[in-house]
ZAMI-193839 format. One record per residue (C-alpha): residue in three letters; x, y, z. Coordinates in steps of 0.1 Angstrom, whole numbers, padded with zeros to 4 digits, always signed. Example, Ala and Ser with C-alpha at 12.3 -4.5 7.8 and 13.67 -1.06 7.14 Angstrom:
Ala+0123-0045+0078
Ser+0137-0011+0071
//
This chain:
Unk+0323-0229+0348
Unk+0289-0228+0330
Unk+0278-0258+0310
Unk+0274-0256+0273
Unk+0237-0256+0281
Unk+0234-0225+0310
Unk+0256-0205+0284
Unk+0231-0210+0256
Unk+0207-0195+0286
Unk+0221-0173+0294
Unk+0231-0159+0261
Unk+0191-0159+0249
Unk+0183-0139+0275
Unk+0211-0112+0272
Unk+0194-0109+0233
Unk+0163-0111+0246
Unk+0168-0076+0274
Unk+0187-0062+0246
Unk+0155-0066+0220
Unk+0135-0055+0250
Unk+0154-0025+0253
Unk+0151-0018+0217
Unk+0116-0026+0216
Unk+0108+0001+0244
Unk+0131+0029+0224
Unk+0112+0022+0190
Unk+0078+0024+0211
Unk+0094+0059+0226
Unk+0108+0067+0188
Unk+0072+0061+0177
Unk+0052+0077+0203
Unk+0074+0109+0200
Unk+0073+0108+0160
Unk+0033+0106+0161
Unk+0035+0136+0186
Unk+0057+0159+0164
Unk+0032+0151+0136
Unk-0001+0154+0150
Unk+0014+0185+0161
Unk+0028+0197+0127
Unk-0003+0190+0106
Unk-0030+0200+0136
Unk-0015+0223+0161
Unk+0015+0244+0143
Unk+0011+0270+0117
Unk+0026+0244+0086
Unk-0004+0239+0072
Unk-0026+0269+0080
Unk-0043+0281+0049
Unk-0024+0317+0043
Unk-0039+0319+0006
Unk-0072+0315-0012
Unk-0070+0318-0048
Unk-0107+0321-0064
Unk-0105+0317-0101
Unk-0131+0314-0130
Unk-0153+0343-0115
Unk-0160+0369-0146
Unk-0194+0384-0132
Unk-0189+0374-0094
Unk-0173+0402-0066
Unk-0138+0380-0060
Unk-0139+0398-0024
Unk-0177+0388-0017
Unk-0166+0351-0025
Unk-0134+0357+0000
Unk-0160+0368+0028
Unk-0184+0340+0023
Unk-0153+0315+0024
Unk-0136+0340+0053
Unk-0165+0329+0075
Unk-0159+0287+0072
Unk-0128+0289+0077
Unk-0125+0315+0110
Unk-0125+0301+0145
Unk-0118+0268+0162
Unk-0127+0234+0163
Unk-0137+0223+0205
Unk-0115+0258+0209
Unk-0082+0237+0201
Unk-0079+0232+0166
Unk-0081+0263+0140
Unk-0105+0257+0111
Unk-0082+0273+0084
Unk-0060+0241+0087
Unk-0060+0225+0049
Unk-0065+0190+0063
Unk-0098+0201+0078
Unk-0112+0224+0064
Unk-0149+0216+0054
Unk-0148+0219+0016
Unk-0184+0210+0010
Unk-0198+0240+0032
Unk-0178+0259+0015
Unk-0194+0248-0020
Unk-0227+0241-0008
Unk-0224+0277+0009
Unk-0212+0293-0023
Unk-0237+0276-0047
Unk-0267+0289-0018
Unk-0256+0326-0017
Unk-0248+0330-0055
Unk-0276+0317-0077
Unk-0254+0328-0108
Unk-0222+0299-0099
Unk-0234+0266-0118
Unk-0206+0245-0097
Unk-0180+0248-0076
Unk-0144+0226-0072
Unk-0121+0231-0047
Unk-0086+0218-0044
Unk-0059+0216-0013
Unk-0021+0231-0027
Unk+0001+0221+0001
Unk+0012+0236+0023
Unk-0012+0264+0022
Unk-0032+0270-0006
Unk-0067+0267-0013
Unk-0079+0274-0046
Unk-0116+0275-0055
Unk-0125+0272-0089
Unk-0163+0287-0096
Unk-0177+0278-0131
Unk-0205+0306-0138
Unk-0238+0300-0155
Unk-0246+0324-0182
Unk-0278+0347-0179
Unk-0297+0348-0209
Unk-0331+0363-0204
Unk-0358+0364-0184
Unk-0385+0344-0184
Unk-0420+0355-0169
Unk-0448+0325-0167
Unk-0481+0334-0141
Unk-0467+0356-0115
Unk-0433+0345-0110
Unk-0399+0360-0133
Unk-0365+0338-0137
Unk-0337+0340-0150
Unk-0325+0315-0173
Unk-0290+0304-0181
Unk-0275+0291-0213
Unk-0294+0254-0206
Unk-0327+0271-0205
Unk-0327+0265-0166
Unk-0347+0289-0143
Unk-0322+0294-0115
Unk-0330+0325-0098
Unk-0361+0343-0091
Unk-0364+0378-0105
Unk-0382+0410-0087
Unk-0388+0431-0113
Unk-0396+0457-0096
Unk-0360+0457-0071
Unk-0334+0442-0095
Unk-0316+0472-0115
Unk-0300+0448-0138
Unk-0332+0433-0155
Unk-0330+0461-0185
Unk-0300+0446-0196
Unk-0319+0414-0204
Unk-0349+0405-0225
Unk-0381+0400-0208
Unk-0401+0370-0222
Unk-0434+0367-0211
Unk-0455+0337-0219
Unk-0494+0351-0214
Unk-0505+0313-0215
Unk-0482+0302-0191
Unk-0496+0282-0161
Unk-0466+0293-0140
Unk-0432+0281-0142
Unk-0406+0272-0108
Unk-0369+0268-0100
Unk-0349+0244-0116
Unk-0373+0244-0143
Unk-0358+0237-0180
Unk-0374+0264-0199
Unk-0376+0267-0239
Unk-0363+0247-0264
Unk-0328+0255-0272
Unk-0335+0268-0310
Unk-0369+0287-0294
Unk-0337+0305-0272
Unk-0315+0313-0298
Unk-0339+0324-0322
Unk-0352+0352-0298
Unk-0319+0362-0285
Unk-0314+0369-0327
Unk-0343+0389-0330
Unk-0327+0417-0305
Unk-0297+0418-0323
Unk-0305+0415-0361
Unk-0327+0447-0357
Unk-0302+0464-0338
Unk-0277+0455-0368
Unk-0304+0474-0391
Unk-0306+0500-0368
Unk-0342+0493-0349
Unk-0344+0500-0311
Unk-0366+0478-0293
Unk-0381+0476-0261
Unk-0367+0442-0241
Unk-0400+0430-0231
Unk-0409+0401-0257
Unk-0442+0386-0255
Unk-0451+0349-0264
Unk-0486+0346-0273
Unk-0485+0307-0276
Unk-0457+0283-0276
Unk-0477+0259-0300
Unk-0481+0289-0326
Unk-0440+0296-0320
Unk-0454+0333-0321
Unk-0431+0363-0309
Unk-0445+0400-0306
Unk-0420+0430-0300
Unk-0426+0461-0297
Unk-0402+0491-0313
Unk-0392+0526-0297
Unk-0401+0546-0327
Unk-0425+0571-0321
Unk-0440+0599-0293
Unk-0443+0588-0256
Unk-0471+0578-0239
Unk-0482+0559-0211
Unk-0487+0516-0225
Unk-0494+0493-0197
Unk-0497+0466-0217
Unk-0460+0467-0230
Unk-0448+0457-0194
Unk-0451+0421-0178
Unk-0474+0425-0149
Unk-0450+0426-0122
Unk-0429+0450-0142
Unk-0415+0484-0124
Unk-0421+0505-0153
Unk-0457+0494-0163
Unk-0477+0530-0164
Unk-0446+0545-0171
Unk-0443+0572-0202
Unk-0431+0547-0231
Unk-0422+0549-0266
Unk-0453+0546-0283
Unk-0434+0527-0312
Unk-0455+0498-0332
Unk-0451+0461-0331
Unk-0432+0431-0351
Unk-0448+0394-0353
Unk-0425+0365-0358
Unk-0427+0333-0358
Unk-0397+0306-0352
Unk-0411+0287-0385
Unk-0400+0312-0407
Unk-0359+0321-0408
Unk-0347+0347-0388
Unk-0325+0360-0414
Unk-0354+0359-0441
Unk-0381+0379-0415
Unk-0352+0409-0412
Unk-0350+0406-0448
Unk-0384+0411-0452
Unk-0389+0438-0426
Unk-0363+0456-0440
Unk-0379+0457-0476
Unk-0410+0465-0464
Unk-0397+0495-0447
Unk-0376+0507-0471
Unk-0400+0502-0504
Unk-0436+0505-0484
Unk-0432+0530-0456
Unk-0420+0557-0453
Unk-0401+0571-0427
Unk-0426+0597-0417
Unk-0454+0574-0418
Unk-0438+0548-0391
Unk-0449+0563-0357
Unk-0483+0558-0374
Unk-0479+0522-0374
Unk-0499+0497-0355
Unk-0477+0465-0366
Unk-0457+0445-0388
Unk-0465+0409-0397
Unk-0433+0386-0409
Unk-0452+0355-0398
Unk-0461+0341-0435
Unk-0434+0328-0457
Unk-0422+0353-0482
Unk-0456+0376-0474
Unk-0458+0409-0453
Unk-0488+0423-0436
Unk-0487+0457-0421
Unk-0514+0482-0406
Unk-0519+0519-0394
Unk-0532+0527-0363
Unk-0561+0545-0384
Unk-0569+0516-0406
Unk-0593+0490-0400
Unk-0581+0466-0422
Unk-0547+0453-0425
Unk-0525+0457-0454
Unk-0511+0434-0474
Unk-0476+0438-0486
Unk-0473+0414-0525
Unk-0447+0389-0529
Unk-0415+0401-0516
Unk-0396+0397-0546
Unk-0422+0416-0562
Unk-0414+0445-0543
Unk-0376+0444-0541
Unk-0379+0450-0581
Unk-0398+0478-0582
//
């Protein structure tokens, strides 16, 4: 018969094979449970991305997005691991890729829906006008910034925007801020208050100094004839027939709403209908004054006091 003391032995080391034993089965448990998950979340097909949702594009192809995200997430990584899994898929190519091939997305965010779903959400910048400074055309978005470099002569979409050129300009670059925000707004106004009194224009705007705040537009009234001078010189259309039409002079000093007021008085009280394709231009650029001029005069006419011509 054991002693008290051999049984204590003896019984420590039964616990301590049995806590062995367990030891080696939680190892096993552990090994095989880090297995079946690497394998879930890497190798099987749980988390491949099945979906892409692209939302916030208004003026962006939704299936020219899809292909330049297609093309991240296609293929393998060390021809093991497929690179549509939502764990790994690179997130900042894909935005740094998207913000490269589309001048027009202002930022991108991107979030993982488990157990498949990526969703990219694209805010847009808003085109505005373009802006032409030396020998270089932009586009600028609602912050004034010049974010994409426009040909004139192979972008279809640029009559759909007005052309601003600055004749003084010392040449302007990407990422430039462009304009005061007032400057923009007031001659994004000037296109469509003489629309509202029924005035077609021509979109290219000219600045003749910044300092002066001066704007020149020229209108479509009138017989065609070939005018160089109303293009920018990289435009597509300069030596084109044009509208011979006459110009308007504004300045950002004086209200917007007061100059159509004034043009409009003029018009309807000074000239008449007939006489307007004879016109060389329209000055609104003195407070509560008008100056206008024929093509055949040498000197320019001087409208009185507008309220002295709305009573007659």
């Amino acid at each position: 018969m054991l002693s008290p003391k051999n049984q204590r032995i003896n019984k420590n080391n039964k616990i301590r094979r049995k806590f062995s034993v367990l030891r080696f089965l939680f190892f096993l448990i552990s090994i095989a449970f880090v297995a079946v998950l690497m394998y879930a979340l890497f190798f099987s097909e749980f988390l491949e991305i099945t979906t892409v949702d692209i939302v916030g594009n208004e003026k962006i192809n939704r299936e020219a997005v899809l292909e330049n995200i297609n093309s991240k997430i296609y293929g393998e990584y060390l021809g093991i691991i497929k690179k549509n899994n939502l764990l790994l898929v690179r997130t900042g190519k894909i935005k740094k890729d998207l913000l490269e091939s589309f001048k027009i997305i202002r930022k991108v965010e991107t979030k993982r829906k488990f157990p498949n779903k990526l969703e990219i959400i694209i805010f847009e910048r808003k085109p505005q006008l373009i802006f032409c400074g030396g020998d270089k055309c932009f586009m600028l978005d609602e912050n004034r910034e010049a974010y994409e470099e426009i040909n004139l002569n192979q972008n279809d979409s640029v009559n759909n925007f007005i052309i601003l050129t600055d004749e003084n300009s010392k040449g302007i670059n990407l990422g430039d801020f462009i304009l005061d925000q007032s400057y923009l707004e007031y001659v994004l106004g000037i296109k469509v208050k003489l629309e509202e009194i029924g005035l077609k224009i021509e979109n290219n705007f000219k600045a003749k100094s910044f300092v002066s705040k001066d704007i020149r537009i020229k209108t479509k009234e009138g017989p065609p004839r070939v005018d160089e001078r109303s293009f920018p010189p990289a435009s597509p259309n300069r030596g084109e027939r044009v509208e011979a039409g006459w110009e308007i002079y504004f300045n950002e000093d004086i209200n917007l709403e007061k100059e159509i007021e004034m043009l409009k008085v003029v018009l309807e009280n000074k000239i008449e209908k007939n006489q307007r394709q004879d016109l060389e231009y329209v000055d609104l650029r003195i407070d509560n004054k008008i100056y206008y001029k024929f093509k055949d005069s040498t000197v320019s006419q001087s409208a009185k006091p507008i309220e002295e011509i709305k009573t007659k």
